[in-house]
C-alpha positions as CSV (number, residue, x, y, z in Angstrom):
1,X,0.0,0.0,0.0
2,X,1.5,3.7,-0.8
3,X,2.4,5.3,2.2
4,X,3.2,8.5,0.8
5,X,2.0,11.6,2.9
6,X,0.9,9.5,5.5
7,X,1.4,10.8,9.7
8,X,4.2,8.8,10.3
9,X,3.3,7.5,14.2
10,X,6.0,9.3,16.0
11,X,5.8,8.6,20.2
12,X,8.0,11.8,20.6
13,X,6.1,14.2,18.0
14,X,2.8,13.4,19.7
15,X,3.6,13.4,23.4
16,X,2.7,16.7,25.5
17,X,6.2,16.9,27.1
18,X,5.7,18.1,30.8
19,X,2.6,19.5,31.5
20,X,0.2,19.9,33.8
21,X,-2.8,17.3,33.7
22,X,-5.5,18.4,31.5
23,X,-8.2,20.1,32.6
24,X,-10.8,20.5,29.8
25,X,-13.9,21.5,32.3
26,X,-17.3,20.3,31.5
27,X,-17.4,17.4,29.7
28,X,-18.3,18.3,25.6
29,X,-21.7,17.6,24.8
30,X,-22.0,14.0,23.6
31,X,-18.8,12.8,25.6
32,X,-20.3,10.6,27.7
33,X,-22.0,8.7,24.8
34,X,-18.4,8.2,23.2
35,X,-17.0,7.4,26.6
36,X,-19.6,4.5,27.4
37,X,-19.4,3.4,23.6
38,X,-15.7,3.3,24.2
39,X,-15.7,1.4,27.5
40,X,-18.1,-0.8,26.0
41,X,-16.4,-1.6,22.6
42,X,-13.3,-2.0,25.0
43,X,-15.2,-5.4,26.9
44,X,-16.3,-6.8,24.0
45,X,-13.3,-7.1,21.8
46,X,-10.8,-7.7,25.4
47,X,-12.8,-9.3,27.7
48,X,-15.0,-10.9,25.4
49,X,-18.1,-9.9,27.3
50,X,-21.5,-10.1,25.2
51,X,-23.1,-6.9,24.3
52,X,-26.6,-7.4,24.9
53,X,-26.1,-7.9,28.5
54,X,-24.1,-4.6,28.7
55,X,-26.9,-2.5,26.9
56,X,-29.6,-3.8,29.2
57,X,-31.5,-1.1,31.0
58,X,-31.5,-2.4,34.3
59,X,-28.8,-4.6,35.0
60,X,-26.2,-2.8,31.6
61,X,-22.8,-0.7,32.0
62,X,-23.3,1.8,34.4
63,X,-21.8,4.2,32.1
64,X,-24.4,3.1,29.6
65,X,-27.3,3.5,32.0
66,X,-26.3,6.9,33.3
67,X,-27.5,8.3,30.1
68,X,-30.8,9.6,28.1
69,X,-32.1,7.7,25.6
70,X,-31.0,9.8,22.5
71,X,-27.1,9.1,23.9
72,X,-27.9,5.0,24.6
73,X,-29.6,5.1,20.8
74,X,-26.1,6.8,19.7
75,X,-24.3,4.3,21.7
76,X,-25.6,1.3,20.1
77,X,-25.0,2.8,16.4
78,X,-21.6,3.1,17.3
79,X,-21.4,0.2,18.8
80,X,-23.0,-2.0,16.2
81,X,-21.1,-0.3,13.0
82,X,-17.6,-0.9,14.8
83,X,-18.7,-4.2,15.4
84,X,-19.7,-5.0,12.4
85,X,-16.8,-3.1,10.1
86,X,-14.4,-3.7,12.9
87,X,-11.6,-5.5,10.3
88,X,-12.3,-2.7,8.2
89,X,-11.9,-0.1,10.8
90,X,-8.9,-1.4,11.8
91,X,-7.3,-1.3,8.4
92,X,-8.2,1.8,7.5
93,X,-6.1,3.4,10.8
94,X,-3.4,1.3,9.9
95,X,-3.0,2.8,6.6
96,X,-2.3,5.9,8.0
97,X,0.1,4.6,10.1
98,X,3.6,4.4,9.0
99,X,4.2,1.6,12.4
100,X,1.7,-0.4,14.4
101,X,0.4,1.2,17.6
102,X,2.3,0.4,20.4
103,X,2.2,-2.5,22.4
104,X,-0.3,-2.3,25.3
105,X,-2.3,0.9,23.2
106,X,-5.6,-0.8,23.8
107,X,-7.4,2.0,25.3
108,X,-6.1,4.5,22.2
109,X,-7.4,1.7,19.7
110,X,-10.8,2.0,21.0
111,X,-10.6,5.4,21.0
112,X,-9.6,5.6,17.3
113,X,-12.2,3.0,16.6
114,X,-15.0,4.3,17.9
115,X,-14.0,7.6,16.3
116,X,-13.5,6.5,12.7
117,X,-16.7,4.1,13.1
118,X,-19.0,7.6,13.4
119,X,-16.9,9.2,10.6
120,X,-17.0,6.5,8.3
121,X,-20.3,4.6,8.7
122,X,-22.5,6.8,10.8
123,X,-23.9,10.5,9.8
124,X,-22.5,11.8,12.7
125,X,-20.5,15.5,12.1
126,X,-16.9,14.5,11.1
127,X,-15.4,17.8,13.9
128,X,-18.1,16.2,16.8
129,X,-16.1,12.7,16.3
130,X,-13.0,14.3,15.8
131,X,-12.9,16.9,18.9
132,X,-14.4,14.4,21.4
133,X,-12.3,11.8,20.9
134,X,-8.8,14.0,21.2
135,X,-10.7,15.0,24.4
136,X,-10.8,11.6,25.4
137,X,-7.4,10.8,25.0
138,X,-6.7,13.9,27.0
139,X,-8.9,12.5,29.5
140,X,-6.9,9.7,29.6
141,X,-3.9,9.5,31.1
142,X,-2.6,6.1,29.4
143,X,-3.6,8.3,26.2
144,X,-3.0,11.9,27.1
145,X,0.2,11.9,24.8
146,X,-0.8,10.7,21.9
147,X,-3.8,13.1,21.9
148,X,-1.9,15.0,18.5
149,X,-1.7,11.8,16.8
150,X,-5.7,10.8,17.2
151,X,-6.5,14.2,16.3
152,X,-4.3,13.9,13.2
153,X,-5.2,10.3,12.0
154,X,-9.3,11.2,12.3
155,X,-9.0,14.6,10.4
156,X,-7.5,12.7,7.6
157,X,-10.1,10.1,7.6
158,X,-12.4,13.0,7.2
159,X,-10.3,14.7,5.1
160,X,-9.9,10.8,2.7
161,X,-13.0,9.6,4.0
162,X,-14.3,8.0,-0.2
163,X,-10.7,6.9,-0.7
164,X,-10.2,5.4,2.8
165,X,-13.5,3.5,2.3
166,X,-12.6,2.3,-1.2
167,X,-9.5,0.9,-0.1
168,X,-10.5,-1.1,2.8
169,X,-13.3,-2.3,0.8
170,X,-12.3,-5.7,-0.3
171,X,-11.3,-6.5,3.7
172,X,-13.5,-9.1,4.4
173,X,-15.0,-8.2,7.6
174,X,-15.7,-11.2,9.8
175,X,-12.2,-11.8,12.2
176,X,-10.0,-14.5,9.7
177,X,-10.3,-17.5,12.0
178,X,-13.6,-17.3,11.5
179,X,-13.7,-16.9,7.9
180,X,-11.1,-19.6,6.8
181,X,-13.9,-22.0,9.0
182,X,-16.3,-20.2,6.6
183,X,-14.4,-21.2,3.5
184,X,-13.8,-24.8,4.7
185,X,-17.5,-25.3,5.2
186,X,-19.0,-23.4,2.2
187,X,-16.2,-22.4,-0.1
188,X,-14.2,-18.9,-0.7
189,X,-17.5,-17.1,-2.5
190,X,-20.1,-18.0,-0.2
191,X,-18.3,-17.3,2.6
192,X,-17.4,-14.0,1.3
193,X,-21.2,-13.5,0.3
194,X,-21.5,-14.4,4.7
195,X,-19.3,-12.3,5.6
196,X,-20.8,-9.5,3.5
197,X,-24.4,-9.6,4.3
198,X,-23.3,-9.2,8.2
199,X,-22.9,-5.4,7.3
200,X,-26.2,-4.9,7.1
201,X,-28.6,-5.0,10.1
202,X,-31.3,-7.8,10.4
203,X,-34.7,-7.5,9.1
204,X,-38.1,-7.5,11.5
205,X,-39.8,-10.3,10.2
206,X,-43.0,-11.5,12.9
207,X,-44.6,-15.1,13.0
208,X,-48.2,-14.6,12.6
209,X,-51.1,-16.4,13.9
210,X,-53.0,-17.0,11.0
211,X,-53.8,-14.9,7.5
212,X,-50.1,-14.0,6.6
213,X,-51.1,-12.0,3.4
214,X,-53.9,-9.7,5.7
215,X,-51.2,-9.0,8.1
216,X,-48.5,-8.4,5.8
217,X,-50.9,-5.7,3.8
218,X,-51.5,-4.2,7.1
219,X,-48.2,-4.2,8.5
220,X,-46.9,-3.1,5.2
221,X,-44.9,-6.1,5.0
222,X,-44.4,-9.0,2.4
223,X,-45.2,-13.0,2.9
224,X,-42.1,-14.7,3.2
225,X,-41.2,-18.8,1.8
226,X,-41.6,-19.1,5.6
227,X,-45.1,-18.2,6.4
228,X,-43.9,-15.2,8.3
229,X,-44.3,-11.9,7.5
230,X,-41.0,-9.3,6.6
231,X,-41.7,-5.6,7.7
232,X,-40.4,-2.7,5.3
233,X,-38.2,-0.3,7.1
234,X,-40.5,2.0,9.4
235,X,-39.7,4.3,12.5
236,X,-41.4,3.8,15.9
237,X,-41.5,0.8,17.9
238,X,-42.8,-2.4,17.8
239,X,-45.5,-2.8,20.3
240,X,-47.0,0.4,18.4
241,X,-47.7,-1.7,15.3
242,X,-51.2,-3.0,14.3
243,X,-52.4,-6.2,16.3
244,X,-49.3,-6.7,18.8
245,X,-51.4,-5.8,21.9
246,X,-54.3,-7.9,20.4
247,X,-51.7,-10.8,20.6
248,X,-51.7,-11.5,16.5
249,X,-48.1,-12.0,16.1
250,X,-44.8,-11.8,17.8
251,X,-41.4,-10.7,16.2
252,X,-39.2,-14.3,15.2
253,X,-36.4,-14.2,12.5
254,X,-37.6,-16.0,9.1
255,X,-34.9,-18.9,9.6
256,X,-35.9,-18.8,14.0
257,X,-39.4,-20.0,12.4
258,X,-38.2,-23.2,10.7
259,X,-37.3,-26.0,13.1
260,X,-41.0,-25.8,14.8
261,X,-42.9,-26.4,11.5
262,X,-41.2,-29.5,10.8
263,X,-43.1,-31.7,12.8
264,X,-46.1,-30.9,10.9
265,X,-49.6,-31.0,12.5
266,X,-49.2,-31.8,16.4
267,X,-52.6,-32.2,16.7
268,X,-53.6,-33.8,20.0
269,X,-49.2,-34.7,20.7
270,X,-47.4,-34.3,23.7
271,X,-44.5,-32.0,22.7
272,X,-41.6,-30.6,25.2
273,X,-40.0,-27.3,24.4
274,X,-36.4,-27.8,25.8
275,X,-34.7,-24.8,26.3
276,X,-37.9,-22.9,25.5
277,X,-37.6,-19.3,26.5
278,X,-38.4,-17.0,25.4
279,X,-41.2,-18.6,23.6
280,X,-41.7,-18.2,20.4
281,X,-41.1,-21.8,19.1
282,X,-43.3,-22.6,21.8
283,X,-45.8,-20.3,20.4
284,X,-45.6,-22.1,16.9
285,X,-45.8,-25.5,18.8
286,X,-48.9,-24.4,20.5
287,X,-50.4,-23.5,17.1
288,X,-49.9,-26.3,15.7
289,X,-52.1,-28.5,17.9
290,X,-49.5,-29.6,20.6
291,X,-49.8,-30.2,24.2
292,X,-46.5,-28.2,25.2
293,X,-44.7,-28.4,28.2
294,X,-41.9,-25.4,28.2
295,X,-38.6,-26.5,30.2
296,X,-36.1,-23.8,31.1
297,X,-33.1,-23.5,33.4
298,X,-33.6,-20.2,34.4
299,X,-37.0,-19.2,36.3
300,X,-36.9,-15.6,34.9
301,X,-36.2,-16.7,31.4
302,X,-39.5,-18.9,32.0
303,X,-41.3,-15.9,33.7
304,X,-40.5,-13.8,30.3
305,X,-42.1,-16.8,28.0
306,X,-45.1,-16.9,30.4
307,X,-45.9,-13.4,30.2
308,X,-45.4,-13.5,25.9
309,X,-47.7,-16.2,25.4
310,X,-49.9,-14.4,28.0
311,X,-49.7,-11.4,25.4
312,X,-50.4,-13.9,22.6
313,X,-53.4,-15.6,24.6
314,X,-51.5,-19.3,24.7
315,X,-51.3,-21.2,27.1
316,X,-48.6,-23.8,28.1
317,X,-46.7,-25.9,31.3
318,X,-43.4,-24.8,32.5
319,X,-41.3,-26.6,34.2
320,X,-37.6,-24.8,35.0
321,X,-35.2,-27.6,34.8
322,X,-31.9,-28.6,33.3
323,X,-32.8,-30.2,30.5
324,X,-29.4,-32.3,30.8
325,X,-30.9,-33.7,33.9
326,X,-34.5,-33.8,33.1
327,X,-36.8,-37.3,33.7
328,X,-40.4,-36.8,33.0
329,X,-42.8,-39.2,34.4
330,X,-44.2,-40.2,31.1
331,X,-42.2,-39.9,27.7
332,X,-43.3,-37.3,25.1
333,X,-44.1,-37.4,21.6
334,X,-41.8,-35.0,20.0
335,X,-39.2,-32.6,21.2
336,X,-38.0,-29.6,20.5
337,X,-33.7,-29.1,21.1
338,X,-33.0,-25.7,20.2
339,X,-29.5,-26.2,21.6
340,X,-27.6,-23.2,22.8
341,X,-25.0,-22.6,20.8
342,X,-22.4,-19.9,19.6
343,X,-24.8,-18.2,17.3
344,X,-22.7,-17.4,14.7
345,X,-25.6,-17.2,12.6
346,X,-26.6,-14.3,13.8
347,X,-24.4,-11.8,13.4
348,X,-26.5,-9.5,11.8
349,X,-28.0,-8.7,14.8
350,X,-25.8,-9.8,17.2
351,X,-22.4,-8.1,15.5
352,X,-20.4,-8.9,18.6
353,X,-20.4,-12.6,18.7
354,X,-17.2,-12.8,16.1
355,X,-15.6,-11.0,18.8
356,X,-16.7,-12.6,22.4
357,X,-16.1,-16.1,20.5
358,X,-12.9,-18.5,19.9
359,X,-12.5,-21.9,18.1
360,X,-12.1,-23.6,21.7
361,X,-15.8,-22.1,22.5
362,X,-17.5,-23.8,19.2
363,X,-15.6,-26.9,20.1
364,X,-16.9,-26.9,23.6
365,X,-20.6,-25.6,22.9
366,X,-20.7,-28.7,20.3
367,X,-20.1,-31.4,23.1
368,X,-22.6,-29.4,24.9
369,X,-25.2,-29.7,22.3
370,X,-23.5,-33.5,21.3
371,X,-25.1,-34.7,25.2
372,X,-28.1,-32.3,25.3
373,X,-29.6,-34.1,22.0
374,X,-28.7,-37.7,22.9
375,X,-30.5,-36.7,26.1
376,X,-33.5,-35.3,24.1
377,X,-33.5,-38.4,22.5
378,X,-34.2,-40.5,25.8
379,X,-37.4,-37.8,26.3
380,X,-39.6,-39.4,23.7
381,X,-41.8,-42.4,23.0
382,X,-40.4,-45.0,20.1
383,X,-41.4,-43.4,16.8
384,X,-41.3,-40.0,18.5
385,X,-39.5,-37.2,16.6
386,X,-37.0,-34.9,17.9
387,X,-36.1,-31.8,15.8
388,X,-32.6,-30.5,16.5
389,X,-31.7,-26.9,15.5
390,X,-29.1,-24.2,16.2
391,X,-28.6,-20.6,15.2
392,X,-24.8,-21.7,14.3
393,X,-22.9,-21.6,10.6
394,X,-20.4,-23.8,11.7
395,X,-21.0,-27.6,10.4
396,X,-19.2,-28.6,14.2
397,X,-22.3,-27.9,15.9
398,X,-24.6,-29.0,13.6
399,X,-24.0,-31.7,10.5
400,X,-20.7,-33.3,12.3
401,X,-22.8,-33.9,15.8
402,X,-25.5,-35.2,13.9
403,X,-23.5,-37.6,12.1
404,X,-22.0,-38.8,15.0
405,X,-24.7,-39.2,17.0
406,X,-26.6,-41.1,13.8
407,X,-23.3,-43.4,13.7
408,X,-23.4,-44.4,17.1
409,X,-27.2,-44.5,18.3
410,X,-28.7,-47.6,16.6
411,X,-32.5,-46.8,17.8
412,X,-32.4,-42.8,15.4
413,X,-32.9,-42.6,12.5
414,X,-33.0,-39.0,10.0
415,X,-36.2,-38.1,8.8
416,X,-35.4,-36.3,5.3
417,X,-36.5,-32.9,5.1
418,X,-38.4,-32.5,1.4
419,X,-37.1,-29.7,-0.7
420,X,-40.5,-29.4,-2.3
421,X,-41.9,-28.9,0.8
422,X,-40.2,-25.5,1.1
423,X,-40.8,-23.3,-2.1
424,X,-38.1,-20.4,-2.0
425,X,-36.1,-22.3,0.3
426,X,-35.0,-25.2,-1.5
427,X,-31.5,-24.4,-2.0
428,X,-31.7,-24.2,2.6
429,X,-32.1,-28.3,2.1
430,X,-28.7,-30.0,2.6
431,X,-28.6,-33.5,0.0
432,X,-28.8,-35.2,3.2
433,X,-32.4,-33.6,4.1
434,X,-31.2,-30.6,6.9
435,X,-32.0,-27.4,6.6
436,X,-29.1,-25.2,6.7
437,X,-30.0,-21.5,6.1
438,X,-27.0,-19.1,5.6
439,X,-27.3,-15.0,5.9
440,X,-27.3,-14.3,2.1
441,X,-30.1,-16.4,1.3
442,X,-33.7,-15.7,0.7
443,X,-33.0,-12.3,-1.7
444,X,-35.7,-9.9,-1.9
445,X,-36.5,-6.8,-4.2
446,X,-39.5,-4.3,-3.8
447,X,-37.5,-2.7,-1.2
448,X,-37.5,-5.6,1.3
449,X,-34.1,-6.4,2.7
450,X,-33.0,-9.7,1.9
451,X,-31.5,-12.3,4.1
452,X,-32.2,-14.2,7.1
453,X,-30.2,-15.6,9.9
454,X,-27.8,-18.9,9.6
455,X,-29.7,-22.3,10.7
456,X,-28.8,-25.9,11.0
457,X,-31.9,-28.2,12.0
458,X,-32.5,-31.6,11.1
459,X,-35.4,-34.0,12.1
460,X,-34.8,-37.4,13.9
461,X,-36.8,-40.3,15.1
462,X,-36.4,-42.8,17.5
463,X,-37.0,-45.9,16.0
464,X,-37.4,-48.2,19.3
């Protein structure tokens, strides 16, 4: 890459030599935003701690709680466009470098991130980005000195922003160990096609419980090869919308919506939700004619499915459990394993999980879900079905388990999911008869962003 004219990173050149501590007064007006963002970004990518927990309103960051609502909005923008160009980010700052950071410069790296994230994705003022984050590095004492260079490297990224953005755009912008697992599992283009769509945020789409074209001309949506319902791009917030306080739908990703309708009618069947909360598979099993019984670890999580089906009118018995552990008294009919996993299928939404997760964790959450679905298999009558799914693009946790558990359990057997079964989805049916949905699937025009989140589920039956 040319170098020419670029601020060569000079330690000397940008410390402040002996002054006092800086005293800047009040804080700017939307510091605090960019210092929680900051702190935030800084515990993901580090520490590896998830991001939803930290924005939540009651038990998030503190730093993220002490502010309004217009500055937590402006948080999570940040937030979810560094996340999600992160590679790119990076790349860009090091062109204008003419040497690496220095070692240990973690807290100026967030500082530069979360500046050049607001320049170069965000339509935030290009001097607002600029100005607070030199104040932040002034702030800073770890920082304080190289205050010069982050004011220098952000004004040219203002200054270069078209050419900056050009040039980085071919970085592929999922972290490399996660993309070469990518390329082994689907092949260089696909994975690139992945790691593409990831830059744009998720779709609404809603599960509905009956008429899907009425509600999708009334929620100004379009019927998806689901039976769900996408919503065009609209301001204001859900529970405002047309029928959710009447209990007529509930928000579910397209691909979220698959694994319940393959057992077909339930009519009259005993079905078990394993890890059920927060309900909306349990909602679709309820539909469908099934006597449910919802088992959860965690008591809240089963609190927060009681009061959506409440919402939704439905009715169903909880039991919190481990479902590792879990003996009914009489076996069920069908079963329902949607296994936690790493959820790397859902990045579009969830932009930090490339960042909080590590081959060791996808090895170790696929022996989780490996003895949770032999387990699941021991919950239901001979000729009983259990439908196994995941919100995971990695085949570890989803076609290799299932193969080995297939190998070595003599009473399953695969049920073959039909491609003709699934008009617009076929190309989602693996030869074997899974469904494996990948991001950039499911295209849509008329305005409608396309997509959907990455599945594996497969349908298995005990045969004695």
């Amino acid at each position: 890459m040319n170098t020419n004219n670029k601020k060569p990173f000079n330690k000397d050149r940008s410390q402040s030599g002996n002054r006092p501590p800086h005293d800047s007064g009040p804080a700017k007006p939307g510091f605090a935003a960019r210092a929680a963002a900051t702190k935030i970004l800084a515990a993901v990518i580090d520490r590896r701690t998830p991001l939803d927990g930290m924005l939540d309103a009651e038990g998030g960051n503190p730093a993220y709680k002490a502010l309004g609502e217009s500055d937590r909005a402006l948080v999570r923008a940040i937030l979810n466009s560094a996340l999600r160009h992160l590679p790119r980010i990076d790349a860009a700052i090091a062109s204008l470098l003419d040497s690496p950071l220095p070692e240990g410069a973690r807290a100026l790296h967030h500082v530069l991130v979360v500046g050049a994230a607001q320049m170069l994705y965000l339509d935030v003022p290009d001097h607002s980005a600029v100005d607070i984050a030199v104040e932040q590095a002034n702030q800073d004492p770890r920082n304080r000195r190289f205050a010069k260079l982050v004011n220098a490297i952000l004004r040219r990224i203002g200054r270069e922003k078209q050419e900056i953005l050009t040039r980085v755009a071919n970085v592929p912008a999922m972290p490399a160990w996660f993309l070469t697992r990518l390329e082994a599992a689907y092949g260089a283009e696909a994975a690139s096609r992945i790691s593409d769509t990831q830059l744009e945020p998720a779709a609404i789409d809603v599960t509905v419980k009956s008429d899907a074209e009425g509600w999708a001309k009334r929620l100004n949506g379009v019927v998806l090869p689901t039976g769900g319902v996408r919503l065009a791009a609209f301001e204001g917030s859900i529970p405002s919308l047309d029928g959710f306080s009447e209990g007529e739908w509930w928000v579910q990703d397209a691909a979220a919506s698959i694994p319940a309708k393959l057992f077909g009618s339930l009519a009259g069947r005993n079905v078990v939700d394993l890890c059920a909360a927060p309900g909306g598979k349990t909602a679709q099993l309820i539909l469908a004619g099934g006597k449910v019984t919802a088992l959860d670890q965690s008591a809240n999580r089963l609190k927060r499915l009681s009061a959506n089906l409440a919402r939704l009118g439905l009715e169903a018995e909880t039991i919190v459990a481990d479902m590792a552990k879990f003996q009914p008294d009489d076996l069920f009919e069908a079963a329902l394993l949607d296994a936690p996993c790493s959820s790397t299928g859902t990045t579009r939404r969830h932009p930090d999980v490339l960042w909080t997760k590590r081959p060791e964790d996808i090895a170790k959450l696929a022996g989780l879900q490996e003895r949770l679905l032999r387990h699941a298999l021991t919950l239901v009558k001979p000729g009983g079905l259990v439908v196994f799914s995941n919100c995971s693009l990695d085949p570890e946790e989803g076609e290799d388990l299932v193969a080995r558990v297939l190998a070595e359990t003599d009473t399953v057997e695969r049920v073959p999911i039909k491609p003709e079964d699934w008009p617009g989805l076929e190309a989602a049916i693996s030869p074997l008869g899974a469904f494996r949905t990948t991001p950039d699937m499911l295209p849509l025009a008329g305005g409608f962003a396309s997509g959907l989140d990455g599945f594996f589920a497969v349908v298995l039956r005990r045969t004695r």
